[in-house]
LOVEXBA-584884 format. One record per residue (C-alpha): residue number from 1; z negated, y, x negated. Coordinates in steps of 0.02 Angstrom, whole numbers. Each point is the difference from the previous one (the first is absolute). Layout:
BEGIN
NUM_Z_Y_X
...
% end
This chain:
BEGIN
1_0_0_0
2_71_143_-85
3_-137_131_28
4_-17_179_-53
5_-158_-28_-128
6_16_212_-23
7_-80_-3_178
8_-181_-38_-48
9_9_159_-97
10_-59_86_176
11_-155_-96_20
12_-48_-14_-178
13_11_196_13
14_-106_-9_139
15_-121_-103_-70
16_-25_123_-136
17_-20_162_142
18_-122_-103_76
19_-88_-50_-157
20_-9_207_-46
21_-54_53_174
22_-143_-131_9
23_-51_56_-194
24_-9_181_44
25_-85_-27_169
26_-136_-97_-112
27_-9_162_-109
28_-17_104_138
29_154_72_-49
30_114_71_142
31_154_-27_-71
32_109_-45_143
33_41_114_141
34_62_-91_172
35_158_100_9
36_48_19_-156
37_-13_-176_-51
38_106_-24_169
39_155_106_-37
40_-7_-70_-196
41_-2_-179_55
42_156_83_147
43_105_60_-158
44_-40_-160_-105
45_61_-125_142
46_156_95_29
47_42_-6_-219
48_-27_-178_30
49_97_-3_144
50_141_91_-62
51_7_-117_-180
52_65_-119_114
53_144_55_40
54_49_112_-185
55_-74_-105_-142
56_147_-97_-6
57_102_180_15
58_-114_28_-176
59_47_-133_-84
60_170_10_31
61_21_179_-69
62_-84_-71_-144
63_93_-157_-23
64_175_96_22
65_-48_157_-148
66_-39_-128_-98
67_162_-114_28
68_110_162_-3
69_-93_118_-127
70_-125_-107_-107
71_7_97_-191
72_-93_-164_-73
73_-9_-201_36
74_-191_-6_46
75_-82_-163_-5
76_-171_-15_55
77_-104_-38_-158
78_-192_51_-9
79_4_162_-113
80_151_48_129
81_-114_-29_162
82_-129_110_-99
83_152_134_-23
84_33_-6_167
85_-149_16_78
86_-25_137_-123
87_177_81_81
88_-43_-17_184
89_-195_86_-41
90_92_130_-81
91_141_16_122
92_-129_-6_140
93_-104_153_-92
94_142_100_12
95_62_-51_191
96_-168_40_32
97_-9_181_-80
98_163_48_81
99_-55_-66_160
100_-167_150_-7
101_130_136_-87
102_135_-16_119
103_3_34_170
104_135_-131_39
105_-101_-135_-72
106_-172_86_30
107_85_-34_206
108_-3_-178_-34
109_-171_-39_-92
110_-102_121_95
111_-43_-125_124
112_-119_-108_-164
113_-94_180_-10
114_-33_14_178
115_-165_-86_26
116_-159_101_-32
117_-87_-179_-37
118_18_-81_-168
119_-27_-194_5
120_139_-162_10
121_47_52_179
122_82_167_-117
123_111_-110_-108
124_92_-79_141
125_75_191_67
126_172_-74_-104
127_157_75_120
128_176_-54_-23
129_45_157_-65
130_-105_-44_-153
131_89_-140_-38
132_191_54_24
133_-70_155_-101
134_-107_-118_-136
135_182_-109_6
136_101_137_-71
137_-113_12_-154
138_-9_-170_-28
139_193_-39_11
140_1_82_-184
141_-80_-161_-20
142_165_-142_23
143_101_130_-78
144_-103_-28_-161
145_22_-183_5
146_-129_-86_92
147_35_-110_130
148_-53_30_193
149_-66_-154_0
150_-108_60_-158
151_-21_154_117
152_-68_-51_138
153_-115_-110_-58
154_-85_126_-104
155_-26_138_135
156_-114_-135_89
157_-88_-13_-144
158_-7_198_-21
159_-13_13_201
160_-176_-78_-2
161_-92_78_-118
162_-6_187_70
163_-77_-83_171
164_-164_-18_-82
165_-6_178_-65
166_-28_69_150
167_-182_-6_20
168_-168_95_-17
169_-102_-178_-41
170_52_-6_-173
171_-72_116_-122
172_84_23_-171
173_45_-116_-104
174_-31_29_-171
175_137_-47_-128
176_112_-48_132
177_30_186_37
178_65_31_-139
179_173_-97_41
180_-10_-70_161
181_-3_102_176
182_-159_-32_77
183_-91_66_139
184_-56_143_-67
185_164_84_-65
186_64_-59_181
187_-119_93_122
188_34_155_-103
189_187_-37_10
190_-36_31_211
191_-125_130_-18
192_32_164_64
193_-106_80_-113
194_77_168_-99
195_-54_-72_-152
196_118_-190_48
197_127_45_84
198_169_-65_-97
199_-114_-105_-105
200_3_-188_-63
201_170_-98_71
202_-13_-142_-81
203_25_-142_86
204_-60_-143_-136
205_-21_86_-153
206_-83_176_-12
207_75_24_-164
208_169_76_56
209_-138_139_86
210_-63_11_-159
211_153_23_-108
212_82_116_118
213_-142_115_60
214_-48_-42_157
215_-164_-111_-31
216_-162_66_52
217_-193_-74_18
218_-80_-16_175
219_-140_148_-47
220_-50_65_181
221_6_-100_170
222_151_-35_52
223_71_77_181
224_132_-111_73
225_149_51_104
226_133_127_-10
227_-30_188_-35
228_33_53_169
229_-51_-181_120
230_107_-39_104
231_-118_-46_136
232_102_-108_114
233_-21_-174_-2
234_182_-20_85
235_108_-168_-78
236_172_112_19
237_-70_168_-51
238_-93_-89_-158
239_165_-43_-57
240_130_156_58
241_-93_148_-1
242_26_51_-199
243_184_-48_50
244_-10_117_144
245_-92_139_-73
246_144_17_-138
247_135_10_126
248_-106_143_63
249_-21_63_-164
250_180_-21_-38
251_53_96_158
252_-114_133_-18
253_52_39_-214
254_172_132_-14
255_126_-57_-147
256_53_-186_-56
257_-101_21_-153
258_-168_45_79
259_34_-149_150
260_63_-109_-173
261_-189_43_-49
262_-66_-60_161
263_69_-188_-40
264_-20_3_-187
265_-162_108_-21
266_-186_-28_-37
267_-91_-26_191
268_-112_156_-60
269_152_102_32
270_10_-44_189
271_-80_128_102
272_-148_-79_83
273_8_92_171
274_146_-116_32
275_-94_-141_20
276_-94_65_169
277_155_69_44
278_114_-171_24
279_-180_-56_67
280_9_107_147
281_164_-62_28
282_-5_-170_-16
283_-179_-66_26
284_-98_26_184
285_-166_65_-45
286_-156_-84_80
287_-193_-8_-41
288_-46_-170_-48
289_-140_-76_93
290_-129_-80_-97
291_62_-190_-21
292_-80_-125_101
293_-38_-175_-54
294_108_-63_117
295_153_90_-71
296_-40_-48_-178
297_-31_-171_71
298_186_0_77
299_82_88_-171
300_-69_-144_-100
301_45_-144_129
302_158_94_-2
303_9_0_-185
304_-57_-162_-42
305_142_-56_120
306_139_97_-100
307_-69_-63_-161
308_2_-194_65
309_180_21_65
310_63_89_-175
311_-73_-167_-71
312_94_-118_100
313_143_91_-18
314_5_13_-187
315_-64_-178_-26
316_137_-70_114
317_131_102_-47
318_136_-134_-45
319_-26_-68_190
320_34_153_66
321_162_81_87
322_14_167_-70
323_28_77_186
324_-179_-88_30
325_-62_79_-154
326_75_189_60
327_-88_-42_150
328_-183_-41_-61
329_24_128_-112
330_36_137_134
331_-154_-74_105
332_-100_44_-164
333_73_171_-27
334_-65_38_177
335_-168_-61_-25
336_-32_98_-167
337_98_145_101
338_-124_-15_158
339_-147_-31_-109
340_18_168_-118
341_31_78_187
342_-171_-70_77
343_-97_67_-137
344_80_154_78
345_-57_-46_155
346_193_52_61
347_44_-43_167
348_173_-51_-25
349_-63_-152_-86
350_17_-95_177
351_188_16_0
352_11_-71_-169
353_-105_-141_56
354_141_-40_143
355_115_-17_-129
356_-90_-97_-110
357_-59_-142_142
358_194_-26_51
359_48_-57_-169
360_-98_-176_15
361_77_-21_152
362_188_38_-65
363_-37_-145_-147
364_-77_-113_134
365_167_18_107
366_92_-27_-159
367_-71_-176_-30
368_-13_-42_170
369_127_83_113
370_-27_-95_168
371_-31_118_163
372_-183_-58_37
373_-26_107_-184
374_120_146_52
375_-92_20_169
376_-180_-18_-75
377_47_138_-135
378_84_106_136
379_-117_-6_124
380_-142_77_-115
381_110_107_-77
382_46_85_188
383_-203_-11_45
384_-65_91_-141
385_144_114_33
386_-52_26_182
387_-175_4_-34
388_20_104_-168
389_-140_145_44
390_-123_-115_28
391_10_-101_-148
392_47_151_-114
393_-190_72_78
394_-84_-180_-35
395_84_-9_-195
396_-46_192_-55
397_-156_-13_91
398_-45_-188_-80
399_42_63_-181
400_-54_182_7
401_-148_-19_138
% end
């Protein structure tokens, strides 16, 4: 049985979220906020999500440079898995830097600076627009010589490690800093401190920091988040609204070269007051309630629900039609969607939850298309249509109170 072993990556990860909250909580350390650890796990499932359906786009961009425009023969000997590990780290330090000193690439890593809660949950806010940015980089990579196959086995190496820096439990680490990122050099890397920001990209090794001027040592308490919080917890906005805010930005700026600037400049050169302004226009503004246990209960049942389904799916990918797959994979869009939108408390969710209820009942049909199925499916789809105000009442008033 010809199972997808990468799967088990999602509950080992898991295991070690669990293993950090349950450390802290014996500490008496409040590391983990309800809805913050929410919309990191939302934008981790959906980069998990979403690696189904491009790795194989990855490693074929890689496999054809290298096939097309390798300089040198590569073959994978030990001191040349050292060099390339070396490559990617070093690569990956400078994808990194670009990605805070451009706005085009700040657009697309924003989301991993997003949380204003450092712990395991904070490593997992990877978007796709990291990696076809991160990709880019790394193509220098078969061009050079080595192999994708070479490749991509050493970015899940390299993909692993920076996880575990993302945590407040571990102190420093004596010699280790010297070379290695650890935990330290990372919670500077998101503070929003003065005194950090731009400060320690290194992904493996904090030596390329060192050598090119942008280490520094973890000398006051960190304060996590971006500069100016975002302060929606919103699964779309999370991921659009730097996007958004330069169109704005662009729109608003007279000349090619200064609207050039707004693409290719440093973020600290976008005026701030746009931000509230594309606000106002795109996001409905309501007080938040304080959260009931009832609605965190239903956010983690709804969670834990996504997270089991992203399993499945990955583990049994080779058994599954890829319509199927688009299909589960839209059902879990609409769950992290709905579930960034509850923490909201939006109304609209409701609608969204219509959609997402008629999609078991499509794949049902699917394998079974007899009438008894068609009638059953149509029949509740027509009564919760006809008795839609009720039940809309009963679901805000269940999950809100």
């Amino acid at each position: 049985m010809a199972l997808n072993v990468f799967a088990f990556a999602v509950p080992v990860f898991l295991f070690f979220i669990g293993m950090e909250y349950y450390i802290a909580g014996k500490k008496g350390k409040s590391y983990f906020q309800f809805n913050e650890s929410v919309a990191n796990l939302n934008v981790g499932v959906a980069e998990r999500l979403i690696d189904l359906f491009t790795a194989g786009g990855f490693y074929f961009v890689y496999d054809y440079l290298h096939r097309h425009f390798a300089l040198f023969d590569i073959k994978p000997t030990f001191l040349l898995w050292v060099a390339l590990l070396l490559a990617t780290d070093l690569l990956r330090y400078w994808y990194h830097r670009f990605g805070h000193e451009v706005n085009i690439f700040w657009a697309a890593h924003i989301v991993h600076h997003q949380s204003e809660d450092f712990n395991l949950t904070t490593g997992a806010r990877i978007t796709i627009f990291q990696a076809i940015v991160r990709t880019g980089f790394w193509s220098i990579l078969p061009v050079i010589g080595f192999p994708a196959d070479m490749i991509t086995s050493i970015l899940i190496v390299h993909g692993l490690y920076p996880f575990f820096t993302h945590t407040k439990l571990v102190d420093k680490l004596g010699i280790l800093e010297y070379f290695f990122v650890t935990p330290s050099h990372h919670r500077i890397h998101h503070a929003s401190n003065e005194i950090y920001l731009d400060k320690n990209y290194g992904d493996m090794f904090i030596i390329w920091d060192k050598l090119f001027g942008t280490f520094a040592k973890e000398t006051e308490p960190p304060i996590y988040g971006l500069t100016q919080p975002l302060q929606s917890y919103s699964f779309m906005w999370q991921h659009f609204h730097y996007f958004v805010e330069l169109t704005y930005a662009f729109k608003q700026r007279k000349g090619f070269r200064n609207k050039l600037n707004v693409l290719f400049g440093r973020p600290e050169g976008i005026d701030p007051s746009g931000r509230p302004a594309v606000e106002k226009l795109f996001l409905s503004q309501r007080k938040v309630q304080a959260y009931s246990h009832r609605l965190r209960g239903y956010v983690i049942v709804r969670m834990v629900f996504a997270l089991v389904i992203l399993f499945l799916l990955l583990l049994l990918e080779h058994y599954v039609p890829i319509w199927l797959q688009t299909v589960v994979a839209f059902f879990i869009v609409i769950t992290l969607i709905n579930s960034g939108a509850i923490l909201e408390q939006r109304r609209w969710v409701f609608y969204l939850e219509y959609l997402r209820a008629s999609l078991p009942g499509g794949v049902a049909y699917y394998y079974y298309p007899n009438p008894t199925v068609l009638l059953l499916f149509t029949g509740i789809l027509i009564g919760s249509l006809w008795y839609k105000k009720p039940i809309q009442k009963q679901y805000l008033r269940l999950i809100y109170g």
